[in-house]
N, C-alpha and C positions, 0 to 999 in steps of 0.2 A: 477243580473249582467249578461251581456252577457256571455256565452261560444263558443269558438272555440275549437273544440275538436275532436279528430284523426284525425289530421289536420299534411299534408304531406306537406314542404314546402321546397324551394331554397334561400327564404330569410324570416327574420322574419316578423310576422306582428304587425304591426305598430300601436296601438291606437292613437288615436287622436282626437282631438275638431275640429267639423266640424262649420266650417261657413257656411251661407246659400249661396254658392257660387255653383252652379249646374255646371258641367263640361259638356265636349259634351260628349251625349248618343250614345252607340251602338247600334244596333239592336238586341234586345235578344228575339227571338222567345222561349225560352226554360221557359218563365215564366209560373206558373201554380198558382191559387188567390182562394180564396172561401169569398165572400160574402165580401160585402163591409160598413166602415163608415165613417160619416158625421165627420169628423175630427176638421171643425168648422163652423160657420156659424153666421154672423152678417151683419149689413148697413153699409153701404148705398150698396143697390142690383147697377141693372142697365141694361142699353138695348143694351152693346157690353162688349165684354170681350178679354183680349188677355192677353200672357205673356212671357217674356226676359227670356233670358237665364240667368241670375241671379237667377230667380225664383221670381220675382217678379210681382205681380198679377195687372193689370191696369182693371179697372171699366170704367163706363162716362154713364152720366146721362146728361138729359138735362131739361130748366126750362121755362115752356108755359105759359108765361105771358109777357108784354111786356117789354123787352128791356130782354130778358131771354137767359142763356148762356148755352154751353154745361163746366159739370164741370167733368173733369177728375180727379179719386182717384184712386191712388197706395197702395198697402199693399205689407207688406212681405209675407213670404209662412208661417208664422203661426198666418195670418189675423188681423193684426194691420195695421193700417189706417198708413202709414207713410206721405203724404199728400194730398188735394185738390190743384187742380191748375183750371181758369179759365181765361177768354181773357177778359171780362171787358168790354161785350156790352155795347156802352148805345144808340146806336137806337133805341129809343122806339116805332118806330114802324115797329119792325120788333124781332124775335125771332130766335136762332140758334140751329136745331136737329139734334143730335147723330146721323148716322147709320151705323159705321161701326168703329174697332181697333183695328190695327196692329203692330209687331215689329218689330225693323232692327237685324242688327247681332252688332251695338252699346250701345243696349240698348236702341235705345230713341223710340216714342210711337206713332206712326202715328193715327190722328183722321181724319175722313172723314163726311162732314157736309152737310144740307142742308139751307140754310136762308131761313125764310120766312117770307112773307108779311101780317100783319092784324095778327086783336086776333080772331073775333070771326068767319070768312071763310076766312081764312088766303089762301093764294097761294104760291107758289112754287118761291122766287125770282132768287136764287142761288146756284152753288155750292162750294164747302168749304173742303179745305182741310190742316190740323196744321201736325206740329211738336215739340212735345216736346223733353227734353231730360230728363234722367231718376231720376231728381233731382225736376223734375215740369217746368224748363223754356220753354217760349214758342221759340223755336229756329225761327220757321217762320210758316208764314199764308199765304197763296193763296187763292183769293178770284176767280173761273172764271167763263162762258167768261165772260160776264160782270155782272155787278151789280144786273141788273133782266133784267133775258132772260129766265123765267121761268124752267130752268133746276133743277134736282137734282142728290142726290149720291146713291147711294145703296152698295157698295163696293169697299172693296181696297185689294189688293194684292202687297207683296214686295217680290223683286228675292232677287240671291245671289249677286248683286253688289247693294244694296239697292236703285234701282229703285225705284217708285211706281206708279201701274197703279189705276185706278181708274175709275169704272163702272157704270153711271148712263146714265139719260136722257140727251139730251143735242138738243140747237136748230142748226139743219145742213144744208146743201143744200135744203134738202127734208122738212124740220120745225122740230119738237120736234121728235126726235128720237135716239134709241142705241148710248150710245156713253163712246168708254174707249179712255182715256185720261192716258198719262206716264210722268214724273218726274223723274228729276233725285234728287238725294242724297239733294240737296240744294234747290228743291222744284222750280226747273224751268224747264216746260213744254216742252219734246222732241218732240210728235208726239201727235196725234189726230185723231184718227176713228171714221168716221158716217157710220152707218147703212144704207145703199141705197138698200137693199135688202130684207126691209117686216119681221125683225125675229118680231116683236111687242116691248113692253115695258121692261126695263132690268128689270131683274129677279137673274140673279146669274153668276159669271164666276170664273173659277177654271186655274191652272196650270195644263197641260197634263203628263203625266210622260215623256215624247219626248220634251217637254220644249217650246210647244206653250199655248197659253191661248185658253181657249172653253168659250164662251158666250152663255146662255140661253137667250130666251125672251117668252112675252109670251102677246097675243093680247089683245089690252084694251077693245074691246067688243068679243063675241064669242069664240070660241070652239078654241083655234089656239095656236100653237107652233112653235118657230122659235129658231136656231142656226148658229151660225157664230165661226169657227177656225183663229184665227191673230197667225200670229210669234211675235215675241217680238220687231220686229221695224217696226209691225204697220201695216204687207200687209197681205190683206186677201188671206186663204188659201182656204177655202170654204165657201157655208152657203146652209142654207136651213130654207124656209118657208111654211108656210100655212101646218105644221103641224095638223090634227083634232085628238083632246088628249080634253076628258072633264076635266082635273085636269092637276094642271101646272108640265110639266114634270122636267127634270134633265139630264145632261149629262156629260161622263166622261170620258179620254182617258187613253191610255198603251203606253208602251216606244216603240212600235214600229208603232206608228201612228194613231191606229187604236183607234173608236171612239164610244161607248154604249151611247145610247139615251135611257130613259124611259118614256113611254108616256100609258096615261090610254088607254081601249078597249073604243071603240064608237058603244054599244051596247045599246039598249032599255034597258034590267034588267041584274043582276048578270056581273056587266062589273069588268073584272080584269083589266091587265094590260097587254105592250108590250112591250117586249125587243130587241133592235137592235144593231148589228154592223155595221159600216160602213170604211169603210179601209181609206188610207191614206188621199186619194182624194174625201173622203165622199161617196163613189158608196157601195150601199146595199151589205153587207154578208152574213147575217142569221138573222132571224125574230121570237121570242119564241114569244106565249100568253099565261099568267099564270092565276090562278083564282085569284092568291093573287093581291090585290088593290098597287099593289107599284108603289110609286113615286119619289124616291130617290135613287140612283148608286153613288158608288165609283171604283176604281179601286187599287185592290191590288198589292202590290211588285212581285206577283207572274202573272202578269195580267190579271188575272181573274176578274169578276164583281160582287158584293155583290150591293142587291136591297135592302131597306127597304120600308114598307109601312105596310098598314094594311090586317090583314089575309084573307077578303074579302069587296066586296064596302058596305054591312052590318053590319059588324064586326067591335068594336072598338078594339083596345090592339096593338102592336107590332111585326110583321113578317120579315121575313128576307128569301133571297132566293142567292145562289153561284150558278153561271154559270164557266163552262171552256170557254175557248177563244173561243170552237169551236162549243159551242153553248150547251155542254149537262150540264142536272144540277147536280151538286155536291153534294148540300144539300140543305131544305130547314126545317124552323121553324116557322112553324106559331103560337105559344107560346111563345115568344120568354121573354115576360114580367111575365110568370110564373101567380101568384096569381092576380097581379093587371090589371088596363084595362087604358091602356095608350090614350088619347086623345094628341090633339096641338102636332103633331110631328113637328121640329126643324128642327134642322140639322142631317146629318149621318155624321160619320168619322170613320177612320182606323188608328190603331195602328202601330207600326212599324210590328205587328209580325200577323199583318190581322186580328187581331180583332175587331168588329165591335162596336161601339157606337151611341147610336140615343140619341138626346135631344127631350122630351113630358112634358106634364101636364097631369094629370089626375081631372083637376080643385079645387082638394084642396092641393098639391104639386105638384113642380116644379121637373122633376126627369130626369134620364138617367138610358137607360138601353142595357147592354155591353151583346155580342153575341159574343161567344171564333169564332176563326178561324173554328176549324171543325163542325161547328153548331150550336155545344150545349151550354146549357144555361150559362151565365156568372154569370151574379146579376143585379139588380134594384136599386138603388139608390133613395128613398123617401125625398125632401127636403122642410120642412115646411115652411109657409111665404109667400106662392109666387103659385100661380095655375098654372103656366107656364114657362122653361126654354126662359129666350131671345138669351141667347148665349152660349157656354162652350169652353174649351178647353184639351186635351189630354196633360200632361206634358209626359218629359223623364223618372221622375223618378216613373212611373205609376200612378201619383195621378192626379184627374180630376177637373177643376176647373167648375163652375158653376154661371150663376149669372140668376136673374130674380129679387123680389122685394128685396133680398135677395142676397148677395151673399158665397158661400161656396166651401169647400175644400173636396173630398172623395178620401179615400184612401183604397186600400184592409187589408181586419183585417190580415191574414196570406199570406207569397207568398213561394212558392217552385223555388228553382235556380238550375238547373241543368243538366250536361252534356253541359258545352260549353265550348270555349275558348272566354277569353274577352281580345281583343287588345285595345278596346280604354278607356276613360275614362269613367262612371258607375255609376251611382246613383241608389239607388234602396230603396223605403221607402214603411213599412207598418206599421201598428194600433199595431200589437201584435207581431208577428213570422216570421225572414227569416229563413226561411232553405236552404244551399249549402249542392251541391249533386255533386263531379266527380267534380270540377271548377277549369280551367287554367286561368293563369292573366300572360299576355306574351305583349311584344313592350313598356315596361313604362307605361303600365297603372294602372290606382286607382280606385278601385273598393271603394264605400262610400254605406255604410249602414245602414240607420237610421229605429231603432225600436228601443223597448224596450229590446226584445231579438233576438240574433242571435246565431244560434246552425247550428253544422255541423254532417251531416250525412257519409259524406265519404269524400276524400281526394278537400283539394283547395292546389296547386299547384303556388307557387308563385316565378317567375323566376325573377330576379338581374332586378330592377329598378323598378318593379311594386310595389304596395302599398295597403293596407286594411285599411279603414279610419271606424270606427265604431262608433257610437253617440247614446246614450243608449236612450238620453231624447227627440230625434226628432228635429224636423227643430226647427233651433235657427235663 
């Protein structure tokens, strides 16, 4: 049975039956985790993953045969299938692929699709973009531009007024080239960007911390990297081509404009990698070469840059490297995977409190592997099933979702809470043990804390209207 104890307080706390109803997260840099587990893990995997604020896990798989649909499944957060949903192609001769899923601040499930033409050298007819809502309907479909203009999708992003832009190929003034595409909330088309400036084929586009979109591309033959910055209604800010990087780079911005690019060294042997700023207006700042092979940048709350990649262009496993804004480095971990040897790197992402996550395979699991903010090592996450992450996601309440043929749920076994004040509302879940240490709960807020056990080390502080919601049996 849980204990609260020497427990200093202004109001009592409150037990309670927690619903799976995830409130909004604060930012609690003060977390501290040892080792993590596979909390569950069942089918249907899949090759996108996203999840609502409810805490509800969306999947989408798709089916390469003719008249084959993309079929979206939902579970709750303790991985029950609560349904399939699919559109009910029957072209038969043409097939619909998954590649990319999102959420709004409604809950409902944005899919982004590619059509294609023929079974056995199928082409590229369309691009495709759905909405469900969080119950499996299909709210609406857009098919554009047309029917087959051999375009496709690569990704989608939603703001805070659930927009949604959408990143693929697309045919323009210039023929098949970059092209993001915006939506509004009802899934009819604001504005429209073609690439008239050489960045190559879409590759990836992110949100800046300053609240424009960065666009990667990367050339369909040859050595070449290219990027392009849009504001949100659609006018280019900058771009830049004919990047020479042998390995497809990444880029990523800070709230105050400014813009890290990472692109391989173009050396003969032992090529690492290069790190660049570039300020508001795209004009060079500062230029590092590292040995470490990195290909992937984030940009932290503090705006600094975290690289991932591999610890050299020989070396297989997990490295990670922090730059200051102003070019020196912080730390770096070229072990960052401890015992194992990480191959197929994914994606990177950051936590609320700059912690780092890479999605790998190491080709007989699908895994992630979390790098704490000041370097040092986090844990490895080994997931059976599957040789390769397709996708994951970071929740609020620390637990990371996963999918590849497989998908699953990892959560830290123990986590330590302490020395903060928490004004907003708070979820916080592990495998085994919280422990609070020093904790203020001020402005109305409800701290929820689901494990098995939760014990107190020193005083929680609980001031008139705030709440402790505790749940002994975990996510219901």
């Amino acid at each position: 049975m849980n204990s609260l104890k020497n427990t200093i307080m202004k109001e009592k706390i409150m037990l309670e039956p927690l619903l799976c109803t995830i409130l909004l997260f604060s930012i609690i840099p003060f977390l501290t985790m040892a080792q993590v587990n596979v909390a569950w893990s069942n089918y249907p995997g899949g090759v996108a993953l996203a999840t609502d604020q409810q805490h509800g896990i969306f999947t989408a798989n798709w089916d390469y045969n003719p008249g084959g649909d993309i079929t979206l499944t939902k579970r709750s957060c303790n991985g029950n299938v609560l349904w399939n949903a699919t559109y009910d192609n029957t072209d038969n001769t043409r097939h619909e692929v998954v590649t990319w899923l999102e959420t709004d601040s409604q809950n409902n499930c944005l899919v982004s699709g590619t059509i294609r033409s023929g079974y056995s050298n199928p082409v590229n007819a369309a691009s495709l973009l759905m909405k469900y809502d969080g119950n499996g309907n299909l709210l609406w479909r857009n098919v554009f531009e047309s029917s087959f203009e051999g375009s496709y999708t690569t990704k989608i992003l939603v703001d805070n007024d659930n927009n949604i832009y959408v990143l693929g190929l697309g045919s323009g003034p210039n023929g098949l080239v970059t092209r993001v595409k915006k939506f509004d909330a009802n899934g009819v088309a604001i504005w429209t960007y073609y690439d008239t400036h050489g960045i190559g084929a879409p590759k990836n586009f992110k949100f800046t911390r300053d609240g424009f979109l960065l666009v990667s591309g990367r050339g369909i033959t040859g050595n070449i990297n290219g990027y392009l910055k849009l504001n949100l209604a659609g006018n280019l800010i900058w771009s830049k081509a004919g990047i020479i990087s042998p390995t497809i780079g990444d880029a990523s911005g800070d709230s105050f404009g400014n813009t890290y690019i990472i692109k391989g060294e173009n050396v003969n042997s032992n090529a690492g990698s290069i790190l660049e700023k570039f300020d508001q207006n795209g004009v060079l700042i500062w230029s590092h070469t590292n040995t470490m092979a990195g290909n992937k940048v984030e940009t932290g709350s503090d705006n600094n840059p975290i690289i991932s990649g591999f610890p050299n262009s020989g070396t297989a496993g997990a490295a990670f490297m922090k730059y200051s804004s102003s070019g020196s480095v912080l730390w770096q971990n070229l072990n960052a995977d401890g015992p194992e040897t990480l191959l197929l790197h994914g994606i990177l992402k950051l936590d609320a409190a700059n912690n780092a996550y890479l999605s790998a395979g190491n080709l007989f699991f699908m895994n992630v592997c979390k790098i704490n903010s000041d370097g040092t090592y986090g844990w490895v996450a080994l997931v059976s099933g599957s040789n390769s992450a397709k996708s994951f996601t970071i929740f609020s309440n620390n637990s990371v979702y996963i999918t590849g043929t497989t998908t699953a749920k990892l959560l830290p076994n123990n986590l330590s809470v302490a020395n903060t004040i928490i004004s907003q509302n708070t979820t916080i879940e592990a495998t085994n043990n919280i422990l609070l240490s020093n904790i203020t709960l001020t402005n109305s807020s409800q701290l929820t804390l689901i494990a098995p056990n939760v014990d107190v080390a020193n005083s929680v502080i609980i001031e008139p209207g705030s709440t402790v919601l505790v749940n002994p049996g975990g996510c219901n």
